[in-house]
TIBA-430313 format. One record per residue: x, y, z of N, C-alpha, C, O, CB in turn. Coordinates in steps of 0.001 Angstrom, whole numbers, plus 524288, in hexadecimal, padded with zeros to 5 digits. Each point is the difference from the previous one (the first is absolute). Glycine has a CB too. Layout:
! TIBA-430313
XYZXYZXYZXYZXYZ/...
//
This chain:
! TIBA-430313
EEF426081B106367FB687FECC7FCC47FED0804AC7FC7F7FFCC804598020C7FC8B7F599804ED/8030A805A27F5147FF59804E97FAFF7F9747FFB0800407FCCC7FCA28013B80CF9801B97F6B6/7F60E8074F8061C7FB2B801087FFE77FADF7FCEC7FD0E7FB707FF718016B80A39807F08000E/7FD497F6DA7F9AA7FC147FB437FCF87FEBC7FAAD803947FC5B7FCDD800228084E805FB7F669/7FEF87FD9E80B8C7FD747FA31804AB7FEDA80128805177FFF67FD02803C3805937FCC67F87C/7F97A80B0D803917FD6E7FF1B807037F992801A67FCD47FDB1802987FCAD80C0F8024E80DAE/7F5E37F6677FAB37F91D7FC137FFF97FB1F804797FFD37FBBF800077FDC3807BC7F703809F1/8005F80E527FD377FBBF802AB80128800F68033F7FC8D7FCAF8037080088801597FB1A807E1/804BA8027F7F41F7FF57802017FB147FB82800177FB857FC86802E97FE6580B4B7FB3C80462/7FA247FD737FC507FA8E7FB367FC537FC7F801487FFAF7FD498018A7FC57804167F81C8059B/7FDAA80565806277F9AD8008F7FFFA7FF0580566801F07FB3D800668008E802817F5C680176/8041980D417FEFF7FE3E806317FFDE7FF4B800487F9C57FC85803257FEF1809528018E80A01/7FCF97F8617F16B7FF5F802087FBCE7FA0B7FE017FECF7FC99802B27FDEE80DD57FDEB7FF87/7F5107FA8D804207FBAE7FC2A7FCF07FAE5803D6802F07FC588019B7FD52808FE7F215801CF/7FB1780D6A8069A7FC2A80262800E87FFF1806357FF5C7FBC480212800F5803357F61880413/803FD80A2C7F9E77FF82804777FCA67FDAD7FFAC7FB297FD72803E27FEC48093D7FE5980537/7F9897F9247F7FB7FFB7800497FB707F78D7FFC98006F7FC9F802D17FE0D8105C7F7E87FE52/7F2E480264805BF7FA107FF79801A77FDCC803F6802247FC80801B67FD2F804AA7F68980424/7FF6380A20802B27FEE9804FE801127FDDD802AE7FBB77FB71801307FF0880ADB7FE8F80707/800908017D7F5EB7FF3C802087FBAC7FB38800277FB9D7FE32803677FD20809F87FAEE805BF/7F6E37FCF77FDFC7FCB97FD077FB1B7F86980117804AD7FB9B800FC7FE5080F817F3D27FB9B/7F60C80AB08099F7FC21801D0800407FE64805398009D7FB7F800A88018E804D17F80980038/8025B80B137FD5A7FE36805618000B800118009B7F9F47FE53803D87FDA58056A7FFE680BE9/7FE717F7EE7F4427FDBF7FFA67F91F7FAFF7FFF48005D7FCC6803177FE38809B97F7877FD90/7F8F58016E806CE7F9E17FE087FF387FC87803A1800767FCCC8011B7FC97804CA7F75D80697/7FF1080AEB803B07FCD3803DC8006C7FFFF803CB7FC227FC05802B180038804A77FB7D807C6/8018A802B57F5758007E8063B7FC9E7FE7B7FD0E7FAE17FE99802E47FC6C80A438040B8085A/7F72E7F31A7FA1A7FD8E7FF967FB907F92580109800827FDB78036C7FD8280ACE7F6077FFFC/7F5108031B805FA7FB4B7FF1C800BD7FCC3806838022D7FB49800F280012808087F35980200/8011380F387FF737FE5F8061C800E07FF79801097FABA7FB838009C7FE61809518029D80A03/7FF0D7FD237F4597FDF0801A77FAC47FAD37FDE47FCF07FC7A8025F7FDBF80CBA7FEB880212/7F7D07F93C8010D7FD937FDB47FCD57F8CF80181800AD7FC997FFC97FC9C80C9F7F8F28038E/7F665808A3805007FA4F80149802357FE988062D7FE777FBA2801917FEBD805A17F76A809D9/8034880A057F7CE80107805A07FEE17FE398012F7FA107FC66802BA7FE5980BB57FD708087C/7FC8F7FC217F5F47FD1D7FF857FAD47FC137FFB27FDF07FEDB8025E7FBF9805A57FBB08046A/7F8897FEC7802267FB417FAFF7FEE57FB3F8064A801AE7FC15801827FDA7808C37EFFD80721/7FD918107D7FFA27F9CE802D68007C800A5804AC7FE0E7FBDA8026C7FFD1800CC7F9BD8080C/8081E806D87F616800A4802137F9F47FCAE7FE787FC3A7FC02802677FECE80C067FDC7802B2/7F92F7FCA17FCEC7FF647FE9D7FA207F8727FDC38019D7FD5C7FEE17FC258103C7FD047FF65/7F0A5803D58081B7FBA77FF407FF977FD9D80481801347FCF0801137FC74804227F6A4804A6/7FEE780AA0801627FEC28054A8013B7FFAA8041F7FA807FC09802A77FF64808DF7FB1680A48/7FFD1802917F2347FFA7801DF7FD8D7FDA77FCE07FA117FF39802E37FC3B806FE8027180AB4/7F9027F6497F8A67FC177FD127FBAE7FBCD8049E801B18003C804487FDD3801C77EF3F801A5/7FA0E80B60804987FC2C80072803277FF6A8071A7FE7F7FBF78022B7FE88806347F44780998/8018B80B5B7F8827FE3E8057F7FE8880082801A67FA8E7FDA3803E47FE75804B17FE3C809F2/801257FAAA7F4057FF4E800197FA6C7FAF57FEDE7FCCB7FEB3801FA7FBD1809AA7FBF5805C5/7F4B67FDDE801CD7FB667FDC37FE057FB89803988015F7FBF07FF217FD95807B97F7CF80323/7FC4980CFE802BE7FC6C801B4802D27FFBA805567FB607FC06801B37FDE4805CA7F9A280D9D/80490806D17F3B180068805D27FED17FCC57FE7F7F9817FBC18016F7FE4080F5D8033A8085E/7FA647F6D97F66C7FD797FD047FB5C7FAC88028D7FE9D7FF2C803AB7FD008050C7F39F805CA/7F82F805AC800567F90C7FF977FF5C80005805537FF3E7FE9E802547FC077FCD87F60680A4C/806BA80A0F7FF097FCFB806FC7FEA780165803407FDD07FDB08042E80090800137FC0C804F4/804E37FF947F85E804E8801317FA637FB06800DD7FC0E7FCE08039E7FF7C80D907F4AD801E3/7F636802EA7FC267FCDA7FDD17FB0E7FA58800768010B7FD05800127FC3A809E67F9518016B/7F77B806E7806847F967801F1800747FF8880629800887FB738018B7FFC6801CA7F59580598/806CF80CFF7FB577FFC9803527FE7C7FF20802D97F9F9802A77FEF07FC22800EC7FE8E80BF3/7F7E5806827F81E7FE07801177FC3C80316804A77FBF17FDFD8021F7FC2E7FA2F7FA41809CF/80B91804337FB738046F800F67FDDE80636801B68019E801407FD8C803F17F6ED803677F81C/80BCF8024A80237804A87FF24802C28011A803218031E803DA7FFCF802DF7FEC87FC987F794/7F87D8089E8055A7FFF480552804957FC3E7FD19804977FD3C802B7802DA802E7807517F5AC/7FFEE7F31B807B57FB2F7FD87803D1804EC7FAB980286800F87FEED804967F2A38032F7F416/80E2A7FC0B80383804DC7FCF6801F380270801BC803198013F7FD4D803C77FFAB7FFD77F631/800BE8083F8059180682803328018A7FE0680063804B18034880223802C98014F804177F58B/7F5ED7F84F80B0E7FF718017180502801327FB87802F180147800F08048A7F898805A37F9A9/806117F4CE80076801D87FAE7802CC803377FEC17FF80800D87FB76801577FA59802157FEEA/80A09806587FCDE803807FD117FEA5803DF80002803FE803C77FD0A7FFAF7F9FE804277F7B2/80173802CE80D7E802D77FFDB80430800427FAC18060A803257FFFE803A47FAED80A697F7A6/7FEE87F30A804067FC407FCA3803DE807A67FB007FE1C802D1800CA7FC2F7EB70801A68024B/812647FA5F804A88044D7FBC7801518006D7FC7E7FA847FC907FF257FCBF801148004280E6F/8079C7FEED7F4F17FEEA7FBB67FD79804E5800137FAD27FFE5803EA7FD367F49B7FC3880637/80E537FD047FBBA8041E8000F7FB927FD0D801F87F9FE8028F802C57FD04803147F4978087D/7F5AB807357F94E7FE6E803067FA8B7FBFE80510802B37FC3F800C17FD18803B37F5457FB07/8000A80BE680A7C7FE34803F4802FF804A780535800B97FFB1804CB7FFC77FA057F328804F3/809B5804FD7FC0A8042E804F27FDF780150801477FB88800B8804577FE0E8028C7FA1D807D9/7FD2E7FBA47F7B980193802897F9247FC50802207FE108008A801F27FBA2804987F7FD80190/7F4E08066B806127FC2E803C87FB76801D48060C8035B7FF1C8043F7FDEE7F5EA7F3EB7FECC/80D5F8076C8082C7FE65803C2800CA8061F803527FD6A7FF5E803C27FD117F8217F92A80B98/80BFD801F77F836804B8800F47FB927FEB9801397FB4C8033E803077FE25801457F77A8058C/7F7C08045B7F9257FD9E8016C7FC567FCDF804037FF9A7FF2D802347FBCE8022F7F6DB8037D/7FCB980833804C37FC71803BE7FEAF803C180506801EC8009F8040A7FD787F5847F61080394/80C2A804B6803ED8063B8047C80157801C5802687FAF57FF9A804787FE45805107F55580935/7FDB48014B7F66F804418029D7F98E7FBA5803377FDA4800F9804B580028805FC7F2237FC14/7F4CC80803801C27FAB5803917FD347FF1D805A5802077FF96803FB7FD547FB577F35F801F1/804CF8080E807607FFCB805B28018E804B580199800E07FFC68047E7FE4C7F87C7FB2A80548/80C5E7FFAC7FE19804F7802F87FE228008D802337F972801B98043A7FE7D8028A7F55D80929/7F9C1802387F564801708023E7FAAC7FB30806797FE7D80029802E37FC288036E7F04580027/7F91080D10808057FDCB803578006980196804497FF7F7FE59803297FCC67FE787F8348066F/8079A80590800D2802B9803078037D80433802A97FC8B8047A7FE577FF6F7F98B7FBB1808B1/7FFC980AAE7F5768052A800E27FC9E80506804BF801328030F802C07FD827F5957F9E67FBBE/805FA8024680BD880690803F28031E804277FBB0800E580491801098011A7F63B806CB805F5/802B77F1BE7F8388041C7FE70800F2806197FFFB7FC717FF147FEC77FB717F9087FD528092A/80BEB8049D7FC0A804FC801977FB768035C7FC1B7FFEA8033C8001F7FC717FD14808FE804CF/7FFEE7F14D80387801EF7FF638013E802927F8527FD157FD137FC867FE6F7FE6180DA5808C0/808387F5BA7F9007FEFD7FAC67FCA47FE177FBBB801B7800ED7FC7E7FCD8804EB805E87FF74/7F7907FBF6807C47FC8D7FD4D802527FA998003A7FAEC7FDB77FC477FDFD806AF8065480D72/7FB26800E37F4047FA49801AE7FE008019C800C17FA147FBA2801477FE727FFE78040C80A98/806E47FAC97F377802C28005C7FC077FBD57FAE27FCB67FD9A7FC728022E80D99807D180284/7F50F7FCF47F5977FC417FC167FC887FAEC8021C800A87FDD8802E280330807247F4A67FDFA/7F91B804BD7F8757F9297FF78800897FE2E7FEF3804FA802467FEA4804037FCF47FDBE7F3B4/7FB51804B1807107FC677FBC0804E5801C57FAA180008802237FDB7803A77F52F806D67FB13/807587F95F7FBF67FF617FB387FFDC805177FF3C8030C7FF9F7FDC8804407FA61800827F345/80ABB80344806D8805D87FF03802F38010B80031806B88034A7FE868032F7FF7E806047F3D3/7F89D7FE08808D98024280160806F97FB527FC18801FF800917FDF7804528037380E607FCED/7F7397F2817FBA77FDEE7FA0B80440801C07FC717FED97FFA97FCFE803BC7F9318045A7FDCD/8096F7FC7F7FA9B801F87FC5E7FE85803C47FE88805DA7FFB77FCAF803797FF1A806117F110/805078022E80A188049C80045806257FE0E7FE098049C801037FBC48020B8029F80C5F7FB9E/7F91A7FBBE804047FC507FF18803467FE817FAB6802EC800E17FE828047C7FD25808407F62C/7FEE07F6838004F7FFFF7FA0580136802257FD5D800A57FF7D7FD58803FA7FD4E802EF7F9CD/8082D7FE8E7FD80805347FDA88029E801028013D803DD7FFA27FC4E8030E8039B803107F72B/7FE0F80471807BA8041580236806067FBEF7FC6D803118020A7FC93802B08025380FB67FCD8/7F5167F4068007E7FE517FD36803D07FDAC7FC20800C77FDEB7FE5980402802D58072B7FCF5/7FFB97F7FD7F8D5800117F98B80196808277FEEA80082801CF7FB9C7FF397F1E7800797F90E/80E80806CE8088A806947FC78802B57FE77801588046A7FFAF7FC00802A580948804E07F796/7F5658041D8090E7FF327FF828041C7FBEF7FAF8802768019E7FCDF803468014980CCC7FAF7/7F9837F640800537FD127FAFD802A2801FF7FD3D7FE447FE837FC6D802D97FA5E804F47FE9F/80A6B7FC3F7FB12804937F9D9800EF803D4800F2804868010C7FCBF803627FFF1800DB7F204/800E88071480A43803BC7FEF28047E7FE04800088051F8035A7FFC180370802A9803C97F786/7F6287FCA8806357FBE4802B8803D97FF747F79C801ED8018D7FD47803A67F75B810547F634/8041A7F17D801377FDD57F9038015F8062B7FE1D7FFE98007B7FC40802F87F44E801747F6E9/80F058036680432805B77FCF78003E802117FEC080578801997FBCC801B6800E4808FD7F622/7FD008010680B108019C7FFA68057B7FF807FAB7803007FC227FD2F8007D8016380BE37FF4C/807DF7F64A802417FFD87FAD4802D0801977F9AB7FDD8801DD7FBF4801CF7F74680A3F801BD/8048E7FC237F6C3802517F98A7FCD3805CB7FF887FFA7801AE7FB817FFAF7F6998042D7F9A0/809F9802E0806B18066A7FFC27FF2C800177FD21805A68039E7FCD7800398007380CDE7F95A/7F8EA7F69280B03803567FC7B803B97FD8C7FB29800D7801E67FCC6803058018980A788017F/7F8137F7E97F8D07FE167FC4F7FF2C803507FB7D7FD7C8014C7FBA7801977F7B080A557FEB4/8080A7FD3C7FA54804987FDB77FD90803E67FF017FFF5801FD7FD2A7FCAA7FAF68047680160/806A880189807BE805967FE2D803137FDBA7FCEC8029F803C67FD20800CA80233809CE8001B/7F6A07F714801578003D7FB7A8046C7FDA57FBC87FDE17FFDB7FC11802C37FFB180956804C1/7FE267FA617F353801847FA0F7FDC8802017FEAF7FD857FF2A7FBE07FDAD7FCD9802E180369/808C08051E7FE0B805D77FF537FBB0803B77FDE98053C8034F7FC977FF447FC2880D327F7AB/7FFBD7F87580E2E804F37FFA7803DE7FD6B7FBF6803CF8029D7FC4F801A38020C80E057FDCE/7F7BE7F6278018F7FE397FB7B8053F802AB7FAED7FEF6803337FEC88035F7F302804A87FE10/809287F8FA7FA40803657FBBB7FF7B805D3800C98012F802977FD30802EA7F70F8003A7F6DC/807ED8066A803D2805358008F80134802188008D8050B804007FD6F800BA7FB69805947F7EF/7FE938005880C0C7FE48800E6804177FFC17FAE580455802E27FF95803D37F8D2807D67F67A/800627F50C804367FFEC7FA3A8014E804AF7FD257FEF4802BC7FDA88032F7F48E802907FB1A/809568003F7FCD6805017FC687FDEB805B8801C1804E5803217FCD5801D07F8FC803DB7F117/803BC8042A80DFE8048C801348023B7FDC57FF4F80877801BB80204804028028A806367F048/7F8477F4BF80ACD800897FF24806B17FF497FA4C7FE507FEC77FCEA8037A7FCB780BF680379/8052B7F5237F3B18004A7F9AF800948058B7FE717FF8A801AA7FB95800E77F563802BC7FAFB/80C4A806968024C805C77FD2F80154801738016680294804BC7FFF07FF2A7FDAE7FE3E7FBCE/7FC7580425809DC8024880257804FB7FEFB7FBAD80365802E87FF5D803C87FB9080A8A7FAEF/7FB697F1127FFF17FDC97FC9A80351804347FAAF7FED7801847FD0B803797F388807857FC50/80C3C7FB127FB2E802437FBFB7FE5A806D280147800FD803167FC577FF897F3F88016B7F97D/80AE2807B58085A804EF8001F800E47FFA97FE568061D803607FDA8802807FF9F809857F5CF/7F9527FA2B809037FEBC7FFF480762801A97F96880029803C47FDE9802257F1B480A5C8008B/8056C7F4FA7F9A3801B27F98280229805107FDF47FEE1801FC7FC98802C27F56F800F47FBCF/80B70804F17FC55804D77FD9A8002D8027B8013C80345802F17FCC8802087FD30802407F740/7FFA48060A80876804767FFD0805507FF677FDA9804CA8038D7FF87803357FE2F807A17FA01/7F9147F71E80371800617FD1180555800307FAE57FD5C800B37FCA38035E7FA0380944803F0/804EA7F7C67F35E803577FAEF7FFDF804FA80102801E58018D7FF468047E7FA187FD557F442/806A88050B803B58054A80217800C2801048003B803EC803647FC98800227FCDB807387FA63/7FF567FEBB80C088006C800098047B7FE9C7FB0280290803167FE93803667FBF380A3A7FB82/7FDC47F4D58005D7FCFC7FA5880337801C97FAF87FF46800367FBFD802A37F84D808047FC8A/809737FE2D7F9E9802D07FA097FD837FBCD7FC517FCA3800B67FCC77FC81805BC8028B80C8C/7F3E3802FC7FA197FBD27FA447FE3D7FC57803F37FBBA7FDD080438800BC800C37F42480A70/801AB805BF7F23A7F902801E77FCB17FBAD7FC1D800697FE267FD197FCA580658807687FB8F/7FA747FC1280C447FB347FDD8802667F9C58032C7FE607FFFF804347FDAA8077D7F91280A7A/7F42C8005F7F9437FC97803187FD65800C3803AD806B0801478046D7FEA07F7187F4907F7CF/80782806FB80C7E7FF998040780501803B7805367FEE57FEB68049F8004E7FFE57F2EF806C9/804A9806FC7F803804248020F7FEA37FE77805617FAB1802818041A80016802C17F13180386/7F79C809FE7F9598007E8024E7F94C7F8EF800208010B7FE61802627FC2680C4E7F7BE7FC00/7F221804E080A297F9837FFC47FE1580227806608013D80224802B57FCA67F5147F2C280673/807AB80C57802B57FF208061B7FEF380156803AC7FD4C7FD2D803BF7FEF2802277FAA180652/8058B800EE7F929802638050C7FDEA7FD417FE407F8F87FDB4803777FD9580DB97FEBC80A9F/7F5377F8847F5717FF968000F7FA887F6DE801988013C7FD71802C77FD0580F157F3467FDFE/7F1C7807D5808A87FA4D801D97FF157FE7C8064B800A87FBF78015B7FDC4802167F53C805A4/804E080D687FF7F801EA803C47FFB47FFA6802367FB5F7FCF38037B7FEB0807307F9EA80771/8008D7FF8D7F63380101802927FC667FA9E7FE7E7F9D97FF6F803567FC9480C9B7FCA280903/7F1C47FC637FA4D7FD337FF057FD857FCC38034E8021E80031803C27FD018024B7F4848002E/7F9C080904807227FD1C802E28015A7FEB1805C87FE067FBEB802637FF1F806797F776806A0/803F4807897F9E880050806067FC6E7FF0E7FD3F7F9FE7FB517FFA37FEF780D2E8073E8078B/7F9847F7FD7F7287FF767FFAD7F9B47F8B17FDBC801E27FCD5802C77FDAD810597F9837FC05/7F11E801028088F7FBA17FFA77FDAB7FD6480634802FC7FD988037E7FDBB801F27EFE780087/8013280C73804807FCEF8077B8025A80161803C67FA347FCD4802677FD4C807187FE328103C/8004E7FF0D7F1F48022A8053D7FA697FC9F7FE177FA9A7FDF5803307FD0980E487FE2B80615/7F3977FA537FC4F7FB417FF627FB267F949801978001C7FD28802CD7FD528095B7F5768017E/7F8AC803B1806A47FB0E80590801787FF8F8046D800D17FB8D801CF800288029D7FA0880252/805FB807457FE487FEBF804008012F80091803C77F9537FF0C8048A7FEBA804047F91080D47/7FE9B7FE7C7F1A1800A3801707F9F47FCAF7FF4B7FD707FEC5804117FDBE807E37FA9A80220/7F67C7FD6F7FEEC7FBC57FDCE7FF0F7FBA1805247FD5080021801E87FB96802997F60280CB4/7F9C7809427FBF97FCCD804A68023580148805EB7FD4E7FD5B803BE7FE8A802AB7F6A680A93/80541804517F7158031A805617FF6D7FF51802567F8517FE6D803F17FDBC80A5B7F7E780C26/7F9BE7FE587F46F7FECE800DD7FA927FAAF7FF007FF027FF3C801A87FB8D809377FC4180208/7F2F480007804687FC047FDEC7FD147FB88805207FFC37FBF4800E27FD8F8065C7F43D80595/8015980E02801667FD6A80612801738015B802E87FC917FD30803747FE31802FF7FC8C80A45/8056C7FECC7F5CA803FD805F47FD8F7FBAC7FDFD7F8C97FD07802DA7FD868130A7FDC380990/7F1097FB697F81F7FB617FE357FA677FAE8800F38001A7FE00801487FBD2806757F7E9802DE/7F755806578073A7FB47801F67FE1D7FF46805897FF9D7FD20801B97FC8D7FFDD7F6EE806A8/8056B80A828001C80081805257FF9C8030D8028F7FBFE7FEFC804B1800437FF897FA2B807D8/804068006F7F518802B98016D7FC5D7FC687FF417F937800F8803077FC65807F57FA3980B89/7F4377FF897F7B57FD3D7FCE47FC6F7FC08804508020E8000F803F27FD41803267F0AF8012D/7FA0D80B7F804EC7FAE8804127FFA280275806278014F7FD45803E7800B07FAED7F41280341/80D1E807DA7FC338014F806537FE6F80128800FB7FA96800988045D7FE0F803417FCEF80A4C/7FC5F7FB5D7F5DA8008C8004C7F8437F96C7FFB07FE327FEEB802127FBCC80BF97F6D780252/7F0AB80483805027FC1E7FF4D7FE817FCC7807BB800797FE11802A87FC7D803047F00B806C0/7FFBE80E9B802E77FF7380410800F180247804D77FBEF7FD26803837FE608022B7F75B80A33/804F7804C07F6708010C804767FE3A7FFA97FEBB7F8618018C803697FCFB804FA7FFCD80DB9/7F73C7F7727F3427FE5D801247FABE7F970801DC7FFA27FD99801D87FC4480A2F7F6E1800A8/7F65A805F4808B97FAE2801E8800658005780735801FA7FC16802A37FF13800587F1D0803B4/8071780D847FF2A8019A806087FFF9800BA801C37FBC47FE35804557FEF0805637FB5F807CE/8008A7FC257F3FC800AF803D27FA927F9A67FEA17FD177FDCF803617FD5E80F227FB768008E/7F1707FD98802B27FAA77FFD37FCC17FBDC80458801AD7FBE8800F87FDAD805607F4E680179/8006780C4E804E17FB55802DF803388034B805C57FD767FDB78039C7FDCC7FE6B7F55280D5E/807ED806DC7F585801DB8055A7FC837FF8F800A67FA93800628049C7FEB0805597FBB380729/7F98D7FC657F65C7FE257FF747FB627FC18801178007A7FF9D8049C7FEB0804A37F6937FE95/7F70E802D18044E7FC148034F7FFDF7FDF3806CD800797FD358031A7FD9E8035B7F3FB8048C/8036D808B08034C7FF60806FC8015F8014B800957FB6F7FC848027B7FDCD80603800BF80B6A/800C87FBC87F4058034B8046F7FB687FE287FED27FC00800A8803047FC50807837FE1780699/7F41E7F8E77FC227FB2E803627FB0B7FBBF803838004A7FE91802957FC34802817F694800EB/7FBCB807258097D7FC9B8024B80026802578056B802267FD63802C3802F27FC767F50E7FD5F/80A738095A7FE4E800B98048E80105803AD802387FB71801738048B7FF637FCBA7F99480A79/802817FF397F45180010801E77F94D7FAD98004D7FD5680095801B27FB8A807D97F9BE8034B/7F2D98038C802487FC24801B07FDF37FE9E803C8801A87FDF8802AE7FC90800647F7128018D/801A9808AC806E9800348031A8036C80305805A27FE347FEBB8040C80244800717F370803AC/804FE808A17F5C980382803987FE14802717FED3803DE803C0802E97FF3D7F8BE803A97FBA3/804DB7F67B80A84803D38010C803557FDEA804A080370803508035C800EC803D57F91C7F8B5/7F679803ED807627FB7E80539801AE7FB377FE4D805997FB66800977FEBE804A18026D7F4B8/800937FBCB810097FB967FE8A805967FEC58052980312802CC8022180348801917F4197FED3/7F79C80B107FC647FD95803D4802F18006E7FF30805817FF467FB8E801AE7FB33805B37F777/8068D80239809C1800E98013E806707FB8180095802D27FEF480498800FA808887FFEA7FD6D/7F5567F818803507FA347FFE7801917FF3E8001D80722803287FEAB803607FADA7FB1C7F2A2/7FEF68076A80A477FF0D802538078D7FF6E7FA6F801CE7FD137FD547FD467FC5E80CF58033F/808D87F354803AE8008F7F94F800E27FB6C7FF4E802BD7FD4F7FC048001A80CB580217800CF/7F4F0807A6802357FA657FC9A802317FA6F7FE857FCDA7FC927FCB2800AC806BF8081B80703/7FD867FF0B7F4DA7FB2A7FEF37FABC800587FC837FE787FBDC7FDAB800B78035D8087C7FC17/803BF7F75480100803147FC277FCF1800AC7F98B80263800997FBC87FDC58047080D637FF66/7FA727F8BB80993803257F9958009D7FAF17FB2E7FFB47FB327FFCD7FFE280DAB8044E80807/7FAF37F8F87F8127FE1E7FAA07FE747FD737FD348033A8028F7FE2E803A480389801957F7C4/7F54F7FF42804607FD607FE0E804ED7FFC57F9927FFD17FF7F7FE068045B7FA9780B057FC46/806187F4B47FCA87FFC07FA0A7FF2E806377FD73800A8800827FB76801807F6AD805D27F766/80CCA8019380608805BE7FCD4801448000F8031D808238027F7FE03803998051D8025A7EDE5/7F5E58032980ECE80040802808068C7FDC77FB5E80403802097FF11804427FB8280BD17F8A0/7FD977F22C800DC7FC307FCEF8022C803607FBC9800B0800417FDFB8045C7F755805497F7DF/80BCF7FA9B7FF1D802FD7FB4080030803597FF78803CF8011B7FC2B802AE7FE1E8038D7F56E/8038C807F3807E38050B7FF39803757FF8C7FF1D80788803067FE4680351800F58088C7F3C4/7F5A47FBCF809097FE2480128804657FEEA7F9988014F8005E7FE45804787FBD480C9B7FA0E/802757F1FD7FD107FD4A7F8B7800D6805F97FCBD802C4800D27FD8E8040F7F709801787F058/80B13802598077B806437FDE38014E80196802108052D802E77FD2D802988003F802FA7F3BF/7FBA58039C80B4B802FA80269804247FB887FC98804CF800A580098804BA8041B80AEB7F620/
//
């Protein structure tokens, strides 16, 4: 008997293939919750920093909240970094090389790619397991359907006793590998769609720094944080918490 026709072959494959598909599942619905309280977590601190941003009474009064969480919470605070490095004039080094305007500009870019790749994490396997799960299924539905032909083949009869288990078997995976696909892409699209939403709301938020800090000469005074801090975005963070 060759290895394609022994029975207990088949079905070690068909139930391997399920196995398989369900540790898809688990690692989809881990991400997908993982994601989900990402991307809400950080709306939530964009909206919070946002408010106390713009209710600040100007951008030396800003530069003290700009450290507090949050994906546009770093790019201000990246911004205000490049400003006081360009301070710094021992630096020689080509890191620090260019205008002001040149080195926040940098600045911002470098850290709105970092917070995309930061929210990216994880979608690439989001996106292998609802490119492969069907495929996955598909291949424990012809291991189910090679299974029943060979015990026709052996029995003589294709009876339904004979062919129900092994061909329901094998339908069982192709329909398990589409659900487990399903989920997979409808995750890898909402998250992907609000990481393009997120990070045109990061370059709009850097356009701004870099007009009000071109009015600024590019120039933020270095102010004592406890004088300075912000008591109305503190109250919010203390409400949220």
């Amino acid at each position: 008997m060759s290895l394609l026709s022994n029975p207990v072959v088949a079905q070690l494959a068909v139930e391997g293939t399920l196995w398989s598909l369900g540790l898809f599942s688990i690692a989809t619905w881990a991400l997908i919750a993982l994601k989900g309280t990402q991307l809400y977590r950080s709306r939530a601190q964009d909206r919070r920093f946002k408010k106390a941003f713009w209710a600040s009474a100007s951008l030396d009064s800003a530069r003290q909240i700009s450290g507090h969480s949050g994906p546009v919470a770093r790019v201000a605070s990246a911004a205000f970094l490049a400003l006081s490095e360009a301070d710094k004039q021992h630096h020689k080094d080509l890191q620090h090389t260019g205008t002001r305007q040149e080195l926040l500009e940098r600045y911002l870019r470098q850290q709105i790619q970092k917070e995309r790749r930061s929210q990216e994490s994880g979608l690439a396997i989001l996106a292998s397991i609802g490119s492969t799960a069907p495929f996955v299924g598909l291949f424990g539905t012809v291991w189910g359907i090679l299974d029943a032909l060979v015990r026709i083949g052996s029995s003589g009869s294709a009876s339904l006793d004979v062919v129900a288990g092994p061909i329901g078997e094998a339908l069982v995976a192709t329909g398990v590998g589409i659900a487990v696909a399903v989920p997979a892409v409808l995750g890898y699209n909402f998250f992907i769609r609000n990481l393009k939403l997120s990070t045109a709301s990061q370059d709009d938020f850097a356009t701004d720094i870099l007009n009000l800090t071109q009015k600024a000469a590019f120039r933020i005074q270095v102010l004592d944080k406890s004088a300075t801090q912000n008591p109305r975005f503190d109250e919010r963070t203390e409400g949220a918490a």
